[in-house]
N, C-alpha and C positions, 0 to 999 in steps of 0.2 A: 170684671167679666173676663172669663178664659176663652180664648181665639186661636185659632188657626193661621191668624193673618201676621204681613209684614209689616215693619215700620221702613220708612228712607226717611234717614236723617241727615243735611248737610252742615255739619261741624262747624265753628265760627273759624277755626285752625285753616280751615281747607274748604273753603265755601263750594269752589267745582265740583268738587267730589261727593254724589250721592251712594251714601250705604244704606244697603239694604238688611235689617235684624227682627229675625223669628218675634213674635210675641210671645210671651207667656199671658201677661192679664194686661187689661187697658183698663184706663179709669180716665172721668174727668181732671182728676188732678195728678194724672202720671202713668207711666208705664214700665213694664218691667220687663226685661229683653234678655237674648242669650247672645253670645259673640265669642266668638273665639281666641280674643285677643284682651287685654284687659283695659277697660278705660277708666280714666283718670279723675276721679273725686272732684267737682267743680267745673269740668268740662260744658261749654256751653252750645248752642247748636240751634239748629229750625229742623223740628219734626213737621217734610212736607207732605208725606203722602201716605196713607194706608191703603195696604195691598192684601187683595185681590184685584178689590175693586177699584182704586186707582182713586179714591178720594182724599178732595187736597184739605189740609187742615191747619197749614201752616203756623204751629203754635210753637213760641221760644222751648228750650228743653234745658237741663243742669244734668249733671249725673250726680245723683244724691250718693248712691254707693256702689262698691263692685266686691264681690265674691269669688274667691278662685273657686275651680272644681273640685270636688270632694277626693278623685284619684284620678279621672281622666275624665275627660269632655267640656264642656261650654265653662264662661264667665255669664253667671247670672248677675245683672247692671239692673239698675234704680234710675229712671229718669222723671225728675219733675217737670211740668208743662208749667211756665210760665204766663 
């Protein structure tokens, strides 16, 4: 399903720290995200909240894949929910 909404993900790396990343599509079995930065193939994490609305979902995450950008702008990432 395509959304307008956020994801906050806090990374197993760095548990403190919540990031906040645009949605492209949600699905029960994963989502798919833009970020500026490239992440890391195998990366694991707790996808805790979708935003707007601020509901908590608390489901394990992987990053299946990352995509550089085609000339300029965003890293389109693959996350599976565990």
């Amino acid at each position: 399903m395509r959304t307008q909404a956020e994801l906050v993900v806090r990374w197993h790396h760095d548990m403190p720290t919540a990031i906040r990343y645009r949605i492209l599509d949600i699905s029960e079995g994963g989502a798919r995200i833009v970020t500026s930065a490239p992440l890391i193939e195998g990366m694991t994490g707790t996808a805790v909240t979708l935003l707007p609305k601020g509901t908590r979902i608390n489901r394990l995450c992987s990053v299946c894949w990352s995509r550089p950008p085609a000339l300029s702008g965003a890293f389109e990432v693959g996350l599976r929910f565990g």
